[in-house]
N, C-alpha and C positions, 0 to 999 in steps of 0.2 A: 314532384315525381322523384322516386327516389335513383341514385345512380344504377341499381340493379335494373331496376325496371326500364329506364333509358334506352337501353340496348337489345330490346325483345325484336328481333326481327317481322318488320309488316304481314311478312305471314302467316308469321303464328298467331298473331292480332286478327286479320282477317279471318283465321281458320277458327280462332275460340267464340270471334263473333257469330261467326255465319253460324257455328253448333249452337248455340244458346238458342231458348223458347221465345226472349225477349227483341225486340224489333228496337233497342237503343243502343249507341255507341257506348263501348265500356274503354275506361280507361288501361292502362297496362298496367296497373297494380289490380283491375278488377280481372284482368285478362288469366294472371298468375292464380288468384286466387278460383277463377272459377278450371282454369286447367286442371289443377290440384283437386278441388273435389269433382270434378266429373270423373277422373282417371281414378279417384278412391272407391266412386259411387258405382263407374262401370265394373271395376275388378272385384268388390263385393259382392257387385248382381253375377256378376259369372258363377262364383263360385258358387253363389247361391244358389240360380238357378241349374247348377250341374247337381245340387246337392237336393232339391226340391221333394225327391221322393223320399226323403229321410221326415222322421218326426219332429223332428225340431228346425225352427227356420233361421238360426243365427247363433252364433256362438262355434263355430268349425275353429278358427283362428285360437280360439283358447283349449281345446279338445288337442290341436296339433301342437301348442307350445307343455300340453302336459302331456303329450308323449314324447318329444324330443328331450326333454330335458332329465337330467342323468340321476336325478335327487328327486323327492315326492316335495311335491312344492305347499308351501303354507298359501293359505288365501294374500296375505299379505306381500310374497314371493310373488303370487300369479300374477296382483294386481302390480307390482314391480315391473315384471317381464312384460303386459297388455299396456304399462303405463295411461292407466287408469286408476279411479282412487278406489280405496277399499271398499265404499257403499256399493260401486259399480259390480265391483269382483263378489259383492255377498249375491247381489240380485242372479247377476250368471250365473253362481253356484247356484244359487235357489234352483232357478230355470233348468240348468243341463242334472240337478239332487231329482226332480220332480219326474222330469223323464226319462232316468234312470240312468244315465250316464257317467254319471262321479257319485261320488260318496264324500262327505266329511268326518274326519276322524280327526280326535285331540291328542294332541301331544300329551306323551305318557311326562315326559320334564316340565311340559309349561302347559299349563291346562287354558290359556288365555290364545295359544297356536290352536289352529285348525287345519289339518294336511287334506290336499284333496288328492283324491285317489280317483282313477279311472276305472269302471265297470266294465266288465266282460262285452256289455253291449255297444260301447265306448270302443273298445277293441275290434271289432267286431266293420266297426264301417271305418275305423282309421286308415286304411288303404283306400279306401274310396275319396277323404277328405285330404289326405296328401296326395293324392294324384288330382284332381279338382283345383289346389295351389297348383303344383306343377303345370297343370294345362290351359293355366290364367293366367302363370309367367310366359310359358312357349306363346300363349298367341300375342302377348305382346312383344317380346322380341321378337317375332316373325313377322311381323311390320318394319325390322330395323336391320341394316347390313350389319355384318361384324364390327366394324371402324363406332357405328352408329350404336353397337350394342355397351361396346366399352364404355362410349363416352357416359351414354345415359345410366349406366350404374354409377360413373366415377363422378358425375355430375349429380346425382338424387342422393348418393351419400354422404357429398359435399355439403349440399344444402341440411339435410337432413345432422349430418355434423354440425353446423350453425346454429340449429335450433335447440340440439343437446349443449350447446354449450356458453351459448348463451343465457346471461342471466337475467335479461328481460320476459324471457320467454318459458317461465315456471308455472306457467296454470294450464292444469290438464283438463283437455275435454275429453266429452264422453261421446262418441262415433257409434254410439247404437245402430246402425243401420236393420232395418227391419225389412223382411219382404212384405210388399204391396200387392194390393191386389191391383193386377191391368184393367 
């Protein structure tokens, strides 16, 4: 067991037990690991499900990072910022090109760049997809006192720092998450 894991208080063990489908004892390296994706799986379904009546079922997170960002991002940029690889970032573009939402345009200096650009219709519900984050951040912190809000940012970017910089841990996966049908 590693020293991290050592120290996971009985109830959070209990508590990721008791949520799991499975009827086995998990260890507290399984404990972390399945905390982690349920809290990735449930904050995707939110958003998801807030976003349900739009025509496209996934891809909001890449739609919001090319409007925050202050430059027209190459595919190669996007799949830098979504830290995913570039096959990942052509497929999204395909996806969000298909149903109108971005555009690819070549770089007039380097014909081998592709800039993607945001459509009118992209425009259009991005108020709806940043407020949809925003209301997936609010209900998680409205589960946590202020004391309790600190920690757990200064604590997730901790970890989260750990993983950037460590150099075991260079292979990106790809979190496609899709909506299901119930």
């Amino acid at each position: 067991m590693t020293r991290c894991a050592q120290h996971i208080p009985e109830s959070i063990v209990t508590f990721a037990v008791s949520t799991t489908t499975q009827n086995q004892k998990m260890s507290h390296e399984q404990v972390i690991g399945n905390l982690f994706m349920n809290l990735s799986k449930d904050y995707v379904a939110q958003v998801t499900d807030r976003l349900s009546h739009l025509d496209i079922e996934r891809h909001f997170y890449a739609l919001y990072v090319l409007d925050q960002s202050t430059e027209t991002l190459t595919q190669s940029k996007l799949a830098e910022e979504l830290q995913v690889d570039k096959v990942a970032v052509v497929r999204l573009v395909d996806y969000l090109t298909e149903a109108g939402y971005v555009r690819r345009q070549v770089d007039k200096q380097d014909r081998r760049k592709q800039h993607v650009m945001l459509l009118p219709k992209a425009e259009e519900v991005l108020p709806e997809i940043r407020e949809a984050f925003s209301e997936a951040n609010q209900s998680i912190l409205n589960v946590l006192d202020e004391s309790e809000r600190k920690d757990f940012i200064r604590l997730a970017a901790k970890i989260r720092g750990f993983y950037e910089e460590n150099p075991m841990n260079h292979v990106k996966v790809n979190m496609n998450y899709k909506r299901v049908k119930a």
